[in-house]
C-alpha positions as CSV (number, residue, x, y, z in Angstrom):
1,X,0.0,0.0,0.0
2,X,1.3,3.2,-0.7
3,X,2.5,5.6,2.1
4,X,3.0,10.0,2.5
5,X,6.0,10.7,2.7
6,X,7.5,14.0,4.3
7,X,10.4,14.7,1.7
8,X,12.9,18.3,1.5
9,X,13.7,19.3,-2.2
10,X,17.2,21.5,-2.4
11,X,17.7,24.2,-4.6
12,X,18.4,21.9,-7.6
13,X,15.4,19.9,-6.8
14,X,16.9,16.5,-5.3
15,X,14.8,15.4,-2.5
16,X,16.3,15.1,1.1
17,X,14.4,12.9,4.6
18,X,15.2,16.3,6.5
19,X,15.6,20.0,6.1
20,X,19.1,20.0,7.3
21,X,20.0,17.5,4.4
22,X,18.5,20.0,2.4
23,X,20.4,22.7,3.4
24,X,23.8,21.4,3.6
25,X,23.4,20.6,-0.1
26,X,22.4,23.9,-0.8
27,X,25.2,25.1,0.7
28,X,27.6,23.0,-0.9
29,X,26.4,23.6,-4.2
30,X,27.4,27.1,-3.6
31,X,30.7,26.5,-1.9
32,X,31.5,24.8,-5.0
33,X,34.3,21.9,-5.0
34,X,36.5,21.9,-2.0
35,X,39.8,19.8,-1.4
36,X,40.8,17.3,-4.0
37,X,37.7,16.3,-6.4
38,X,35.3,18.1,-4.0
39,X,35.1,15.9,-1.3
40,X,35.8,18.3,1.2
41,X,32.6,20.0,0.7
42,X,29.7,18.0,2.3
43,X,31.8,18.4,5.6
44,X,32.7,22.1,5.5
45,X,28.7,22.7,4.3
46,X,27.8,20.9,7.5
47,X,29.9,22.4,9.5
48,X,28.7,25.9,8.6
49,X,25.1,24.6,9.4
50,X,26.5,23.1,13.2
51,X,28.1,26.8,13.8
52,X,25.5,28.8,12.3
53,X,25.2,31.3,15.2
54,X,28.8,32.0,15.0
55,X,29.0,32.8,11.9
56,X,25.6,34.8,11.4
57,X,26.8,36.9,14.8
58,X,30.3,37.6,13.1
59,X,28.6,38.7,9.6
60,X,26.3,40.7,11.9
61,X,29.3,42.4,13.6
62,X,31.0,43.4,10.1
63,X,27.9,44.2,8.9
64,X,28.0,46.9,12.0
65,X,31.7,47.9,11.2
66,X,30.7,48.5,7.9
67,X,27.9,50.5,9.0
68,X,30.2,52.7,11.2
69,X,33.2,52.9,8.9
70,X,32.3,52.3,5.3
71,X,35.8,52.9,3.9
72,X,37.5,50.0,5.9
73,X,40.5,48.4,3.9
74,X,39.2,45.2,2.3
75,X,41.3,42.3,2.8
76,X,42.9,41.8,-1.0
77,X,44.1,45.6,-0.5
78,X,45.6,44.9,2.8
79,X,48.0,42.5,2.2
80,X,49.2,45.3,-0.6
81,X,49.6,47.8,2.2
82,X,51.1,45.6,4.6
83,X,54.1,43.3,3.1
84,X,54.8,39.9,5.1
85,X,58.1,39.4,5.7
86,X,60.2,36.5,4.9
């Protein structure tokens, strides 16, 4: 007899058992390939899902530093400015 089924589609449209599924491929798709032939990437998208708060409270905080100081040095100009030494 055929059952319902509570299914999560991702972005592409591949069906996942739960929403985190769902949302680590989603993620992953737009991390891209990491580490040799991609298989790196599952892991780091699941990891970003585990420390979510983290990292939404450290985009919030440059968000605010933005706000306050919208000529900060970006990162690529910074290493121009600032030579490492050998």
């Amino acid at each position: 007899m055929a059952k319902i089924k509570e299914a999560y589609t991702d972005d592409r449209g591949n069906l996942h058992h739960s929403p985190e599924s769902a949302i680590i491929a989603d993620i992953a798709a737009a991390l891209g390939r990491v580490g040799d032939e991609g298989g790196l990437t599952n892991g780091v998208a699941k990891l970003i899902l585990d420390r979510r708060e983290q990292i939404e409270r450290a985009f919030a905080d440059l968000d605010k530093l933005n706000e306050q100081n919208p000529n900060l040095v970006e990162l690529k100009d910074h290493a121009k400015q600032w030579p490492r030494s050998a």
